[in-house]
N, C-alpha and C positions, 0 to 999 in steps of 0.2 A: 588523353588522360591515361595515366599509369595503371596497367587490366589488374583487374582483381583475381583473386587467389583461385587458381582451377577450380571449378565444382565438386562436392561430393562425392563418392560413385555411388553410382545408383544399390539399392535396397539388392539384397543379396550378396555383393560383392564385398570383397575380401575387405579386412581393416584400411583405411587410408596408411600408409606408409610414414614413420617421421616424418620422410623428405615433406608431406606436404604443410608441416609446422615451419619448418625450414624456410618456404616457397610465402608462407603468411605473413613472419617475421620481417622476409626481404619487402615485400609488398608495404610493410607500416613505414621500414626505410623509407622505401619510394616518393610514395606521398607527401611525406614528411619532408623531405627535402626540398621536392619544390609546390610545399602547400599553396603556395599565390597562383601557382599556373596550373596548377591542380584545381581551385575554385571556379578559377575564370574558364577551364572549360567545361568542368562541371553548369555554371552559369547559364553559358553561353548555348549547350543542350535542354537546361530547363525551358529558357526562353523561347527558344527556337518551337520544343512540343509545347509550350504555350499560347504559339502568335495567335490563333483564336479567341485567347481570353478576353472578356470585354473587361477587366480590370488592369489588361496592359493598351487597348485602346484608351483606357480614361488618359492614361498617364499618357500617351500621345507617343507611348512605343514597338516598334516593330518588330515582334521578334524574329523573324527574319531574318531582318537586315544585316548587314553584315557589321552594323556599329552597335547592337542589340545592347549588349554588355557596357557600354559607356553610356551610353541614350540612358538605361533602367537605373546603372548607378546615379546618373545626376538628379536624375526624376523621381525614383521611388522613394516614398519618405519612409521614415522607422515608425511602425504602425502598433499599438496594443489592440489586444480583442476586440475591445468598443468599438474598433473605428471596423473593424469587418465584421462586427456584426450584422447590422443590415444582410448583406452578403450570404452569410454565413446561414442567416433564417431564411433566405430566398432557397437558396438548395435544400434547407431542411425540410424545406416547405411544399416540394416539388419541381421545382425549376431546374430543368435537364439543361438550359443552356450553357456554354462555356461561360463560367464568371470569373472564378478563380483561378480555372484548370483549364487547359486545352481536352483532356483526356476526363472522361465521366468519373465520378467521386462516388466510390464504390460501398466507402463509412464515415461516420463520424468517431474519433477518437474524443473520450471523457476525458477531462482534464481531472487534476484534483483541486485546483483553483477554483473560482467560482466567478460570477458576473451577475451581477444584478441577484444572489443568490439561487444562480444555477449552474450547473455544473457546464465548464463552455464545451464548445463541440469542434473538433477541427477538423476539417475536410481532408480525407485520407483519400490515393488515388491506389491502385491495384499494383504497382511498384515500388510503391513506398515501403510495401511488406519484406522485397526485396533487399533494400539499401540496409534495411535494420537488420536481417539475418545474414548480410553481412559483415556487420561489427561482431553479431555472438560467434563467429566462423572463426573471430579472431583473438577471444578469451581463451579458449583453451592450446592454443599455441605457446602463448603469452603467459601463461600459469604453467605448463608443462616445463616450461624455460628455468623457472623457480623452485618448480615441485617436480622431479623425478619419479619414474614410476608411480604415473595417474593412469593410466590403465590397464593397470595389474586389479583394481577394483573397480566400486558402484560408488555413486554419490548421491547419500539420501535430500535428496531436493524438494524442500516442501511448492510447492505451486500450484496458484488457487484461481479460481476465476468468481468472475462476479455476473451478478443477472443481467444481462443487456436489454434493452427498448429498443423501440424502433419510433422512428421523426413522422412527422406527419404524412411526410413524402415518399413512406417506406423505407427508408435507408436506416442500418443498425447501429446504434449507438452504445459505444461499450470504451471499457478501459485499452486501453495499449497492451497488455500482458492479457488478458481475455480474449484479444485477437489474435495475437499471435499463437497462443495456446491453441487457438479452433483453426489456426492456419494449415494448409498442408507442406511448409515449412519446419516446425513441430509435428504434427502427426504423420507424417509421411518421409521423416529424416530417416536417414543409410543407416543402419546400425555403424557405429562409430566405439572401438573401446575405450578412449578416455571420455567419452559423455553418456555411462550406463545408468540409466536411474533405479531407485527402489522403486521407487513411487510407480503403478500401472499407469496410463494414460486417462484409462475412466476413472481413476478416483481424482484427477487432476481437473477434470471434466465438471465434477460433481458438481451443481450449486449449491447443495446444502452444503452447508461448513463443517457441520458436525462429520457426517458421514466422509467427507473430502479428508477432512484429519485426521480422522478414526483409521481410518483403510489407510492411509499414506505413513502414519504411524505405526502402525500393526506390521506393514510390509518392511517399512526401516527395520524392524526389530529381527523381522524374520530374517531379513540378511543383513545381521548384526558383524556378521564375521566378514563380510566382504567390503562393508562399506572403508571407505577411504577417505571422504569427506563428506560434512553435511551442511545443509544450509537453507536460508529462505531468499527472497529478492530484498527482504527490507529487516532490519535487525528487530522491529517489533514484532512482526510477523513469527520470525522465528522461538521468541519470548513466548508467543503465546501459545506455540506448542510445547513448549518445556511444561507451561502451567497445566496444558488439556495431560502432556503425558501425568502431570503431579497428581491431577485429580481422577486419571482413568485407568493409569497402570494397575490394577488389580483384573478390572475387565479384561485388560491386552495378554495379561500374562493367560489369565483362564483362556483366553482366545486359542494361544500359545500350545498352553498343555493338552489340550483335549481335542485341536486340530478342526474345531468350528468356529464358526463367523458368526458374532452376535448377533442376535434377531432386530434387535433394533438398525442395523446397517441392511436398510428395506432397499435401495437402488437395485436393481440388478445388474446393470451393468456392471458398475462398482462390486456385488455381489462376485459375480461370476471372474470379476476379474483379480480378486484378492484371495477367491478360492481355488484359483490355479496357482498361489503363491504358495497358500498356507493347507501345505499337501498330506500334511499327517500329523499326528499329534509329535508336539518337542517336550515332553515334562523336564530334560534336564536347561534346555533351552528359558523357558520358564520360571524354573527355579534361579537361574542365573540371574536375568533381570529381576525377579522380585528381589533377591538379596539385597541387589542395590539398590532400588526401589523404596524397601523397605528399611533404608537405616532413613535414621532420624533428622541426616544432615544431607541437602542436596547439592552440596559444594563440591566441584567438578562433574558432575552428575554424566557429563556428555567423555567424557574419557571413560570413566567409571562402565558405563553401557555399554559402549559400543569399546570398550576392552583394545585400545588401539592407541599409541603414540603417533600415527602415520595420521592422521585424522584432522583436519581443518578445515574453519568455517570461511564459507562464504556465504557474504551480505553485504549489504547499503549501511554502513556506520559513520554518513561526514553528514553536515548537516542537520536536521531535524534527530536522525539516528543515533548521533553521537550521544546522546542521553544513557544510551542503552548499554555504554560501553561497560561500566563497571559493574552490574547485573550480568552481561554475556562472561565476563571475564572469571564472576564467580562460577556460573554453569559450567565454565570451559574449563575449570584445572589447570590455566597455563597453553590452554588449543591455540595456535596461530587464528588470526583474525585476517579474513583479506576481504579488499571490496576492489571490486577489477572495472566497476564503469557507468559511466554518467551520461543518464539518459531522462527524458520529461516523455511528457504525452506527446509533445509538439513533433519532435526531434530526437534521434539519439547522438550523442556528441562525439563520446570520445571513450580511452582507455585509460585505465590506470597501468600503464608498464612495468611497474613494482610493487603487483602485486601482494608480498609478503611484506610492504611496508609497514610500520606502526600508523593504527587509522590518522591518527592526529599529522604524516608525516605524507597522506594521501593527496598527489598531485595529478589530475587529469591531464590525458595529451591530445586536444583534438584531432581527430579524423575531419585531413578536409573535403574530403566528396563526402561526408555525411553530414555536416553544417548546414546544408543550404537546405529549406524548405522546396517540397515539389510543386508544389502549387505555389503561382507568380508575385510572394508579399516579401517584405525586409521586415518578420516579425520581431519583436520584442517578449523574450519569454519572463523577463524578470527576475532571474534569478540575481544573486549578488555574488562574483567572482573573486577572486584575489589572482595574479597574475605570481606563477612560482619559478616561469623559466621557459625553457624553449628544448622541444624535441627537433634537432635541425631546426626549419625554417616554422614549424609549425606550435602556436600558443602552451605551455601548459599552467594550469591553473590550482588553485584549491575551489572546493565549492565552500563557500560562509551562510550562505540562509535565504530563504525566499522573500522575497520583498513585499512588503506591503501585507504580510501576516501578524496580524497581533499575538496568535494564538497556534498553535504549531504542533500536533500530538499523531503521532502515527503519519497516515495520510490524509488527516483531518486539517484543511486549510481555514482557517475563521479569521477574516480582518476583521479590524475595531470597529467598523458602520454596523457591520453585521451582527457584531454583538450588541452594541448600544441600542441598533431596531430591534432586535429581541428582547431583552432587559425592560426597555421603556415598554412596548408593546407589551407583556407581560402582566406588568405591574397597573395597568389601569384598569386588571380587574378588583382592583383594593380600592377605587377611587370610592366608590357606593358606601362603603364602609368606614370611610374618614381616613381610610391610610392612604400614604404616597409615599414615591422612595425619595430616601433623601442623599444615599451616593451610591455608587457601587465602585469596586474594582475587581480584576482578573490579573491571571497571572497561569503559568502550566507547571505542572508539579510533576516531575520524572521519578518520583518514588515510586508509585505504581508501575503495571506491565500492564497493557502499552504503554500507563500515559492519563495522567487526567489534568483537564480544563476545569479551572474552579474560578468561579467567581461569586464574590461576596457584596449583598446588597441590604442597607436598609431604611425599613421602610414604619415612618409612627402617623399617629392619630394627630386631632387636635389637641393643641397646647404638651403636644408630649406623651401623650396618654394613646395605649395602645388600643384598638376597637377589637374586639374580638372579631374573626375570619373564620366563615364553616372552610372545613375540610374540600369539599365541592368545589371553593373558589381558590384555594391553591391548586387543584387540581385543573382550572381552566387556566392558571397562571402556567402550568405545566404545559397543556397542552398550545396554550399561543405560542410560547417558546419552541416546541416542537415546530410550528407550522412557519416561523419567522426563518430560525436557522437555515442556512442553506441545504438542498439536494444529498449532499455528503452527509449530513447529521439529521436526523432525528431524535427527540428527547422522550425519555419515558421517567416516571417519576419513581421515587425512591424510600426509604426511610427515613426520619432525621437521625441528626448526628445530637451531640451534646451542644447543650448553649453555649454559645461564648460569652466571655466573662464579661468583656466591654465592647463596646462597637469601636469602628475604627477612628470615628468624631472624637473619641474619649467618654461618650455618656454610656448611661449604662441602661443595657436595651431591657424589654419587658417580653419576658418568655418565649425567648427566639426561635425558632424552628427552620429545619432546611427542607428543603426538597431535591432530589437527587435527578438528572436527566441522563442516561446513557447513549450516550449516539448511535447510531449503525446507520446503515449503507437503508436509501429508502426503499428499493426494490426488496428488502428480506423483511420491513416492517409489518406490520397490521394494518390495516387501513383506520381512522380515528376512529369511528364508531365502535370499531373492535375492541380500540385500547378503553376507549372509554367504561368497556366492561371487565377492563381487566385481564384482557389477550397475555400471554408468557408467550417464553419464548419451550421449542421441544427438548429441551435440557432437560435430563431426566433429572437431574441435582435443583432443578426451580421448577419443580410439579410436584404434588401429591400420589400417593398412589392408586387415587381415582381420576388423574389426569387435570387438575384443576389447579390453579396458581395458588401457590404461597408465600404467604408474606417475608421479605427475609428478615432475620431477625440480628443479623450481626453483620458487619462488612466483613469480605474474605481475607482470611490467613495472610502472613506473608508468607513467600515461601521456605520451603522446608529450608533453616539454618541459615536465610538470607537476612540482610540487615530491615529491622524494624521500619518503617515508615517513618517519618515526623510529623506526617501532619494525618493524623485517624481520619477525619472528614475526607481526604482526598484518595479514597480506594476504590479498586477497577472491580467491578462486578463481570467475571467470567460468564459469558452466553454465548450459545453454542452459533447463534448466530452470526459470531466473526464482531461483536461491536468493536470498536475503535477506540472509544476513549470517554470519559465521564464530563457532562458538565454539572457544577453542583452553584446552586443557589440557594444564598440565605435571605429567607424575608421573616422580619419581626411578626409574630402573631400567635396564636396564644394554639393553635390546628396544626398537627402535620399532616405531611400530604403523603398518604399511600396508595399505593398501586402495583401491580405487576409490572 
């Protein structure tokens, strides 16, 4: 197999040299040319540290053997999740024996998919960490190629991690970008000058969100003058710190001038590490960004700030992301847009070679020693391809959409069962009352940032006539909702919006009222009993000033001089929490349903 690109040098030691962008470049050649005998011995190594598995005994193959590679391709079928489930819950579950791996399964990686309404889990081995920090080894070669003089500066890189679990069996259960982040891959990388970040490491650390943006933010500003480019992993992602900057840039600047770190950024670590940044009061520094801050129109707002033509994002904008293109574009002034590479929970795939492409003109190039899963399956990750050409010998692609999602917002994955189990589930607590639904539909509405899921349902009495509903029992329609949705989402209830004039039957409905759910990640939630009292979230903007929830009274703003919304009912309630994306449901009754 064609060797991969020298190592790093070690921590202390001088800048890597061009030459070794040079030597990374040649290396994609490589591969690429002869992708097939690149696979097959990649293959051919997987199986071999796998012959112990008892999932290449079923199949009646030897990894071994010296015909390993023909044996596995005739015998292994194309398998989805469901079928190594089983599997999959064995090791979760404690079972140290070889199943899947030859080599012991050190995590579970989260997928954003779901199964059976759980987030699935993919057995990761202690090299797998490896193989991916070798594709990011190959981004900045490959943008340097496009972009001259990247590191002459820093690159403010938002990067967040999420709370992990642990399986029954002890083993930790977290997102792909959460491990990697806690890897000593990331925390123990060489000083390198084209990949300097603003961001300290413990604010990247952080789980709380707030505090993670706050500090990552703060730090961006402070070294306004060096950055060179900015960016997040996922173009929504990024949106949501433009909105955190919309609404806290007053705090940041007072941060700024007077050279302390708000009290509310309690971490310490975080603490201690944003106050080795922010070493003394800036008042002119300050004044700068509020100027801009403070005009009325936040149109280019990301040029404007960071005072720089040299400046360009990078993010995830194909797919699911590509919503978010004309909102980034108004932020950006005219900034070049790059997304350099396409990767799942499962696998990371491949690269985008051109970088500065237009997102719509974004063609991936597999990496073939990175295709192949290390533990011994021919999975199927579901994505949907389109096929745009060929780097030498090896595929290149566009990505079109993930399969089998009805519903699509952020990294919020909802198919159609999941919703209809919710929806119906829901609504039978109106049955006592003489109501029942009589349709619903959904659809995702990209007006908002990130992103809302809305679906519309309704629901009458007998002969047409509507039953009155307490307040109480939309609020347990909320709460079933919450508890049906998958792992990824959680709902919390909301405001109504204004009636709508007709239903969608064409009748005309009797004093409609909605109820609003917010998703977020369930590890950051309350536990029910909690919400059921009315838990908020620590947003200082949705509390009182005795600490206690308030009701909101309006859906949020759009942003400063961005295009209105079309649809009012479909807005993103900012929580400091990191939620995702809204889902909002209309049921006929005469009660809305509030809550924190």
């Amino acid at each position: 197999m064609p060797e991969a690109p020298p190592p790093p040098p070690p921590a202390g030691a001088t800048a890597a040299p061009p030459e070794s962008h040079r030597e990374a470049l040649e290396y994609i050649e490589r591969v690429t040319s002869s992708a097939g005998e690149v696979q097959r011995r990649v293959l051919a190594e997987i199986l071999s540290q796998n012959a112990p598995a008892e999932y290449l005994r079923r199949l009646g193959v030897s990894g071994a053997a010296p015909t390993a590679v023909d044996d596995f391709r005739r015998a292994a079928p194309l398998v989805t999740y469901e079928d190594i489930l089983p599997d999959v819950l064995r090791i979760a579950n404690g079972d140290t024996s070889p199943i899947l791996s030859g080599k012991p399964i050190r995590e579970f990686l989260t997928s954003s998919g779901t199964s059976g309404g759980e987030r699935k889990l993919m057995p990761t081995i202690a090299d797998e960490m490896d193989r991916r920090s070798l594709l990011y080894s190959l981004l900045m070669p490959v943008m340097s190629r496009a972009v001259p003089g990247l590191d002459k500066g820093k690159a403010m890189y938002l990067y967040f991690v999420k709370a992990e679990s642990r399986t029954p069996g002890g083993l930790p259960a977290r997102p792909v970008l959460t491990s990697f982040y806690r890897s000593r891959h990331f925390l123990e990388r060489p000083h390198d000058p084209y990949t300097v970040y603003t961001s300290p490491d413990e604010a990247v650390l952080c789980v709380d969100a707030y505090q993670s943006m706050y500090a990552q933010l703060l730090c961006g500003l402070v070294h306004r003058a060096d950055v060179l480019r900015v960016g997040a992993v996922f173009a929504s992602g990024f949106l949501r710190a433009i909105r955190f900057l919309e609404k806290h840039w007053p705090r940041l600047c007072r941060d700024i001038r007077t050279g302390e770190l708000d009290a509310e950024i309690t971490d310490r670590a975080v603490r201690g590490a944003v106050e080795r940044v922010l070493v003394r009061p800036d008042p002119d520094l300050a004044d700068a960004v509020e100027a801009e801050c403070g005009k009325a129109s936040w149109q280019g707002i990301i040029r404007r700030v960071w005072a720089t033509d040299q400046v360009h994002r990078r993010l995830i904008v194909t797919g699911a992301m590509a919503q978010y293109i004309p909102t980034l574009e108004f932020y950006g002034g005219g900034l070049p847009l790059t997304c350099t590479m396409y990767a799942s929970s499962e696998c990371y795939f491949g690269l985008n070679l051109n970088p500065m492409c237009s997102p719509s003109d974004v063609a991936y190039t597999l990496i073939p020693n990175n295709v192949l899963l290390r533990v011994c399956i021919v999975y199927r990750v579901g994505d949907v391809l389109r096929v745009a050409g060929f780097k030498n010998q090896a595929p290149q692609f566009n990505f079109v959409r993930r399969k089998n999602v009805a519903l699509s917002i952020d990294s919020d994955k909802t198919d159609e069962a999941e919703l209809h189990a919710a929806v119906s589930g829901a609504v039978t607590h109106l049955a006592p009352f003489g109501a029942s639904l009589v349709e619903y539909t959904s659809y995702a509405d990209a007006t908002t940032i990130p992103g809302a899921t809305t679906c519309s349902s309704g629901s009458s009495g007998p002969r047409g006539k509507t039953t009155p509903v307490p307040a109480s029992v939309f609020e347990d329609c909320c709460l079933a909702v919450e508890e049906a949705l998958n792992s990824v989402c959680t709902a919390r209830a909301g405001p109504p919006t204004a009636p709508s004039a007709r239903s969608r039957s064409g009748s005309s409905p009797t004093a409609p009222s909605t109820s609003s759910w917010t998703t977020r990640s369930r590890a950051a939630r309350p536990s029910t009993s909690t919400r059921r009292q009315g838990a908020c979230d620590r947003d200082p903007s949705s509390t009182s000033s005795k600490g206690g929830c308030r009701r909101p009274t309006s859906a949020p703003s759009a942003p400063s001089g961005a295009p209105e919304a079309s649809n009012g009912a479909a807005t993103m309630e900012e929580s400091s929490s990191g939620s995702a994306s809204r889902l909002i449901i209309k049921l006929l009754g005469k009660e809305a349903l509030y809550s924190c």
